[in-house]
N, C-alpha and C positions, 0 to 999 in steps of 0.2 A: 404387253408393255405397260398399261395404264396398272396392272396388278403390282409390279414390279415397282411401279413409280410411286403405288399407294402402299405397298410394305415395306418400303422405304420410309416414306415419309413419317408412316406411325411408327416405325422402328426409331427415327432421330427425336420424334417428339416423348415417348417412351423413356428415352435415354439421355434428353435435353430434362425432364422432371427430375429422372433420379437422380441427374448430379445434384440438381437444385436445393432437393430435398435433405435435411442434417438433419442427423441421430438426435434424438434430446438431449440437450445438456444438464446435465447431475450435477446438482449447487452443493459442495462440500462449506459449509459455514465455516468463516476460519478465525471468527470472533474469539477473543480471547487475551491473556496478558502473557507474552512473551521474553527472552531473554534475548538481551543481541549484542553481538560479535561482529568485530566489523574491522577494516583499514583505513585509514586515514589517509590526504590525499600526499603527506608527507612520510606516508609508510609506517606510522606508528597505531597500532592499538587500539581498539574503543567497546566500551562495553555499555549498555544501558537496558531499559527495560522498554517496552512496544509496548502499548494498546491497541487492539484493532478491533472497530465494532461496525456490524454492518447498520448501514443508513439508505433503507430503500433498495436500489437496487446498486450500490455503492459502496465503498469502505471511505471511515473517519480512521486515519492511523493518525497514532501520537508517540511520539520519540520522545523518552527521558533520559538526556543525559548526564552525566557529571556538570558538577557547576552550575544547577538548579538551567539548562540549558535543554528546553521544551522546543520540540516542533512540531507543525501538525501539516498531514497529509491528504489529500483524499487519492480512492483507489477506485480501480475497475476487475474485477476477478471476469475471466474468461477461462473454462476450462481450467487448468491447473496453472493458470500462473492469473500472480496481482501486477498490475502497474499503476505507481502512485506516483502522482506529482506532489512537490512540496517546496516550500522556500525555507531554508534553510543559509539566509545571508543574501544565497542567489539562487535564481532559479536553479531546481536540481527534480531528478529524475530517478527510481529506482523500482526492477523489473524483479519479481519473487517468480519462482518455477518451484510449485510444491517436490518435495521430497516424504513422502510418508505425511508427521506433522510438522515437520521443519518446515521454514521458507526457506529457500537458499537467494538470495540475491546480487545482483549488480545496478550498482550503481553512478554517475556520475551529476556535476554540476559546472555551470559556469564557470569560468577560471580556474578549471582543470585541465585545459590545452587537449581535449577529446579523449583522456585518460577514465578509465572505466575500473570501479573500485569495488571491494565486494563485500557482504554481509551476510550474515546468518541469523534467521530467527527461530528458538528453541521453544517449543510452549513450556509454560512455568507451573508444575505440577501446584500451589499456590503462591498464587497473585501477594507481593510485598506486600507487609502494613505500611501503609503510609503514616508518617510520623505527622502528628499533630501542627500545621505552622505555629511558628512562635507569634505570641500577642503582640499588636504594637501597642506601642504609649499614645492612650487616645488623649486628643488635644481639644480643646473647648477652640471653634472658632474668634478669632481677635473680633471685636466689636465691630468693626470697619468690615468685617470678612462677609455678613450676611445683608444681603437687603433684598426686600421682597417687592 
């Protein structure tokens, strides 16, 4: 009996580690400059360009879109999928599940009434030139403007 009760026990403690124990996880780095495709939450169209660079053990994403209209995100990569939070006006939320080198995404935010919207990020065989900003008219502070 006592054999019984001790091949047992090593059998559940055996089989209590292996579940415990995870395969290592393969860091596929998903740094890079993307193109993106998306829905609006009024069902029209959007298109822009991603950044996503890793930061540690983290992602910095940056959303470019029309209308000189910047957001920035950070992320979490776990296995094949990222999830970034980001503000975006309001709080908002979107879940990437790799496809190859695509991201494919879903997304939602605040005052979307739990409506869940979607997005694609393509890698961009080269990353845009970014066009020079225009200079502004520098101005000589007003006399009254500086005091030390």
């Amino acid at each position: 009996m006592a054999r019984v009760v001790g091949f047992i026990v090593a059998l559940a403690v055996t089989v209590g580690v292996a579940s415990f124990a995870q395969e290592p996880e393969t860091r596929t780095d998903i740094s890079g400059v993307y193109g993106c495709e998306g829905k609006n939450p009024d069902g029209s169209p959007y298109k822009g360009i991603v950044r996503i660079a890793a930061v540690g053990d983290t992602y910095l994403v940056r959303w470019s879109l029309p209308n000189d209209v910047e957001v920035l995100g950070v992320g979490i990569l776990r296995r094949d999928t990222l999830s970034v939070s980001y503000f975006g006006g309001t709080p908002a939320i979107v879940v990437y599940k790799q496809d190859g080198k695509r991201l494919i995404g879903e997304w939602t935010m605040g005052g979307t009434e739990g409506a869940v919207f979607t997005e694609t990020l393509t890698p961009m065989a080269e990353p845009p030139q970014s066009e020079p900003a225009p200079e502004r008219e520098r101005r000589r502070p007003s006399p009254g403007g500086i005091r030390l």
